[in-house]
C-alpha positions, 0 to 999 in steps of 0.5 A: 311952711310950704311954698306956691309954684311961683314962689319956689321958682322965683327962689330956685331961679334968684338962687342960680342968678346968684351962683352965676353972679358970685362965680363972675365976682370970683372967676371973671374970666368967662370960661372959668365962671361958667366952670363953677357956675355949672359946678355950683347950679349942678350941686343946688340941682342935687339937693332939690332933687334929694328933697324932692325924693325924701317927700315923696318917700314921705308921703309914700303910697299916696298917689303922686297926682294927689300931692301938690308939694311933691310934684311942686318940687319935682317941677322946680327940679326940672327948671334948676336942672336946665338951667343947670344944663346951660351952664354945663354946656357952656363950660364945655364950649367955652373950655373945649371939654371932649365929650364921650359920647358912650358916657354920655348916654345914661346923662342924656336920658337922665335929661330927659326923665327930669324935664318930662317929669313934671307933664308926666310922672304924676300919671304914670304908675308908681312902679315907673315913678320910683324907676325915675326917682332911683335912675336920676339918683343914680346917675347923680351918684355915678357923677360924684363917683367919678368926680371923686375919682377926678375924671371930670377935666378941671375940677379935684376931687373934694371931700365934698363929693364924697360926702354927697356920694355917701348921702345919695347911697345912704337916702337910695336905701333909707328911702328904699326901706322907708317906701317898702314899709309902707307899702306892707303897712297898706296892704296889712 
């Protein structure tokens, strides 16, 4: 079944309306709802973001400004993913998290690249297409690395994080394999 624009944003933002209202019900002090909300969103965020670079492995060499679905999904990606951001910058306001600012950087361009992307990838050439998809991987990677590690301030390390870990490396390769046997069955 395959969902209009509108439809899917409606969902994707009824689904972070209903992470913060759940984190309210379970942690009403304020510092500690946005905590999880940003938390919760981050993790919705991943696995759009997964689905959004499996169907464009999917439908790999077609050009993306040829696929409707795809560049669907990488719009409600960005949308989740700002606000997502919010919720994330309001977890670090209101419990003074410190930021480093060198760390920071390879996140900041992530940001970047995902609210671009719906105005602009679809127009660029498929190599700096998969640059996108494989950074924002990355970095998503990077970030369950280090809540594995326990470096983010007020969240344990959990078995989730490294089964996340694991999908994100496992999906950069299977995908990776799956777009460049494609790509040698089109050129044959």
């Amino acid at each position: 079944m395959k969902l209009s624009l509108s439809k899917l944003l409606g969902l994707g933002v009824a689904l972070e309306v209903l992470i913060f209202v759940v984190c309210y019900l379970l942690h009403p002090e304020i510092e500690e709802t946005f905590r999880f909300a940003a938390r919760y969103s981050g993790r919705l965020s991943a696995v759009v973001f997964l689905f959004a670079f499996y169907s464009y492995t999917m439908a790999f060499p077609k050009a993306l400004n040829e696929n409707k679905e795809v560049r669907n999904l990488i719009k409600l990606f960005a949308v989740l993913h700002v606000i997502h951001l919010g919720f994330l910058a309001m977890n670090i306001y209101l419990n003074d998290i410190e930021l480093v600012p060198v760390k920071l950087l390879g996140g900041a361009l992530a940001y970047l690249m995902i609210v671009f992307a719906p105005f602009i990838l679809h127009r660029l050439k498929r190599p700096l297409q998969l640059v996108y998809f494989y950074y924002v991987a990355i970095v998503m990677t990077v970030t369950y690395v280090a809540r594995a590690k326990g470096d983010f301030e007020g969240a344990e390390p959990y078995w989730l994080h490294y089964v996340m870990l694991g999908i994100f490396v496992v999906a950069m390769i299977v995908f990776g394999v799956r777009m460049w046997k494609a790509r040698k069955q089109v050129s044959a």
